[in-house]
Every structure is written in C-alpha cells, then in structure tokens.
N, C-alpha and C positions, 0 to 999 in steps of 0.2 A: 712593360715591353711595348716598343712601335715599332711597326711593320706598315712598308707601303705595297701594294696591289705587287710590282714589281718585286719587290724581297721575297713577298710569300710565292711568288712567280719562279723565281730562281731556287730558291731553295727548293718547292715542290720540284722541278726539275734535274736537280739532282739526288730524285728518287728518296727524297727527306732527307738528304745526307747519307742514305746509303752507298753513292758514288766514292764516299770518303773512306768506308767499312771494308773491314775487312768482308772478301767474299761470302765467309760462311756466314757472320753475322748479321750481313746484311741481307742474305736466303730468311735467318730465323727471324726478323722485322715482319717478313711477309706470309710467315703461317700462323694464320688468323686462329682464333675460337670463339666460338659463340659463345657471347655472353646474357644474360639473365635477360638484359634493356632489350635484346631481338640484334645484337650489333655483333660482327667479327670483328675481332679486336686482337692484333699481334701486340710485338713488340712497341708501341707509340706509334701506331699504323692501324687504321679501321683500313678491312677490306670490303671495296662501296659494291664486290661484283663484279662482271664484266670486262677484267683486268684493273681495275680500280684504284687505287687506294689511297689514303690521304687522311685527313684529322678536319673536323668539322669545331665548331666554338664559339661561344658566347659569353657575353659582359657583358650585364645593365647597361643598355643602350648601342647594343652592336650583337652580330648574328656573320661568325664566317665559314667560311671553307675552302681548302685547297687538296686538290684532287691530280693527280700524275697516272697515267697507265704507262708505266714500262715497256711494254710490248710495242708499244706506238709512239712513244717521246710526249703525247698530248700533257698537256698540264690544263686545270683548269681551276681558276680561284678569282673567288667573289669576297665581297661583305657590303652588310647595309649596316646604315644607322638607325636600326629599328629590331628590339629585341627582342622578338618571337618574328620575326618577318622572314624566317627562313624560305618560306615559297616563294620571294622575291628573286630567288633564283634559279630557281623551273625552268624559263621560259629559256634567258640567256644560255642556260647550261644545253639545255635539249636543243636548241636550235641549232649551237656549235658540235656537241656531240652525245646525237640519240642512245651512244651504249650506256649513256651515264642514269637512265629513266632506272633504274633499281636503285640509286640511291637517295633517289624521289617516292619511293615504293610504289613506282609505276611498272 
C-alpha cells in the first residue's frame, strides 16, 4: 500500500472513515479497551487520550502515525524513514498540539 503525508491527512480527517459510517457504527470505532501492550484499542482506532484517536505503524525502514481529535477537526500525521525513530515525532507533534503529550507518555 502507498500513502502520501496528504492521503493519510485526509483520510485521518474524516475521522478514519467514520464520516462514511453509519452513525452508530462509527460511535462503536471510538469505544476503546485496554489492551495487555498498555493501548486503547476500539474498532481499527487506538484511543491516544485527550480526544485522540488514530492508528500508529511500522515497516522495516519507516515508523508512522495519523492522529484526528473529532472534538476539534485537528488532524495530525507524521512518518520517518527510520524504523524505531518514533520520537522523531515529539517535537513536531507537541509543538503543534500539546493535548497530543499522552500519546508520547508524557
């Protein structure tokens, strides 16, 4: 599958495709549980917190993640080309929006 900055941009923004879902269904995406790893996890949805939610991921040589809070329209998605370099995205995230530091486990 490819995906540019922009795809995973629009897609996060419509709430992963829950814009598409029916009402209820797209409620039951967003009730998380905790799972064994320490992660909420609904339907194909980790919730990051904070209003949150989004799906994080990686592949031998890449580290992503795209992030929507609902409440607020914000969308937020990254990736490097570096496969454990997930805190290369710390700085950019928090800088633009400090609710997101719990899914930094800050």
């Amino acid at each position: 599958m490819y995906s540019t900055l922009e795809d995973l941009g629009a897609w996060a923004a419509t709430g992963f495709g829950n814009d598409f879902l029916p009402e209820e269904l797209a409620a039951q995406r967003l009730e998380a549980a905790p799972l064994p790893e320490g992660v909420d996890y609904g339907l194909g949805l980790m919730d990051f917190g904070n209003g949150w939610y989004g799906h994080s991921g990686s592949i031998l040589g890449w580290d992503s993640i795209a992030a929507h809070n609902p409440d607020t329209g914000a969308v937020f998605v990254a990736y490097v080309n570096e496969y454990g370099a997930f805190n290369a995205f710390v700085g950019p995230a928090l800088a633009a929006f400090p609710d997101l530091a719990s899914l930094f486990g800050i």
